[in-house]
N, C-alpha and C positions, 0 to 999 in steps of 0.2 A: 558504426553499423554499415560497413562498406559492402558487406558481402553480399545482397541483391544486384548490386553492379558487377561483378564477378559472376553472376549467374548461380550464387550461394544465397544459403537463408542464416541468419543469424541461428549462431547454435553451440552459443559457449555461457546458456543463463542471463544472458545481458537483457533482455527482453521484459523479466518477469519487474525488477527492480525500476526499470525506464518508465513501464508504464504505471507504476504504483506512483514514481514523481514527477513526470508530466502527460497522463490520461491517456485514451487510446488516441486518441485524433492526431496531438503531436506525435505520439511514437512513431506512430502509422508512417505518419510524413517524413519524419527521420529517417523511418529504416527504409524505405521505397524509393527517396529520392539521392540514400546515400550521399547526404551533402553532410558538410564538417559543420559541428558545431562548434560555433566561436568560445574563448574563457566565457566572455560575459554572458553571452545565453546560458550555457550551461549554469553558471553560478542563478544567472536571475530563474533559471528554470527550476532550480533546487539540484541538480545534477551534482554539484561542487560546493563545499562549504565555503570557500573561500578560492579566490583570484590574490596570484602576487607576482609581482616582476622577477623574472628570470635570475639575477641576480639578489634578489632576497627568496629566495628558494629554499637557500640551506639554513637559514637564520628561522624562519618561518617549521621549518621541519622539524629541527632543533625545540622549539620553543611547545610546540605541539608531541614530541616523543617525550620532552621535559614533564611535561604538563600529566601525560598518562603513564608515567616510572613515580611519582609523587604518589599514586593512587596505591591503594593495596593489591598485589598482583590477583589474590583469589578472587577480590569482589569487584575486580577487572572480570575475570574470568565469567563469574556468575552474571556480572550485567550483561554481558554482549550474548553469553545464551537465554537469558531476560527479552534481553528486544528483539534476537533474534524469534522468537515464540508469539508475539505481537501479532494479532493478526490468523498466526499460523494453531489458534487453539481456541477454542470457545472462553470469554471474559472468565469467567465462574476457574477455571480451572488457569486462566494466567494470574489469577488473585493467590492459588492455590501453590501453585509453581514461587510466586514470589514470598508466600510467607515459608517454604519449606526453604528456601535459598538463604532470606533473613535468618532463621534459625538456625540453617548449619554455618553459617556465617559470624554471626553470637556464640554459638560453640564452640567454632574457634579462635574464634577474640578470648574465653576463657581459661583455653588447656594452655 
């Protein structure tokens, strides 16, 4: 979030995400003072699932593309529009959205 130092406001979406995982206060401070955030803050902040050395990079990426090509590509699909709706819909209706998702999901485990 350099762009307050350039005389810019952040305005590519990065805002809404940041402040959902470290509150307003940190964001705040983030985006205003335009400083870098280190691997480790960011990982201890929730920013980053994960820190790894520059040279375990591809092995680590590897291991993690490995991990979600093993999954079923649709109910890949259907998860991430799942949690993406988290939040973004009242509980009663992400209950709703999840059991219509398991059902077409069942349906097509059976054809």
């Amino acid at each position: 979030m350099k762009e307050p130092a350039l005389g810019l406001v952040p305005d590519l979406t990065g805002l809404t995400p940041l402040v959902q995982l470290v509150g307003y206060a940190r964001a705040l401070e983030i985006c205003v003072t335009a400083r870098t955030v280190t691997a480790q803050e960011a990982k201890d902040l929730g920013i980053v699932r994960t820190t790894v050395p520059l040279d375990g990079l591809e092995a680590e990426a590897e291991r993690l593309v490995g991990s979600i090509l093993r999954s079923v590509p649709s109910a890949v699909r259907e998860t991430k529009r799942l949690v993406a709706a988290v939040g973004a819909v009242p509980f009663d209706e992400q209950c709703r959205i999840e059991q219509q998702a398991q059902r077409r999901q069942l349906r097509a485990m059976n054809e």
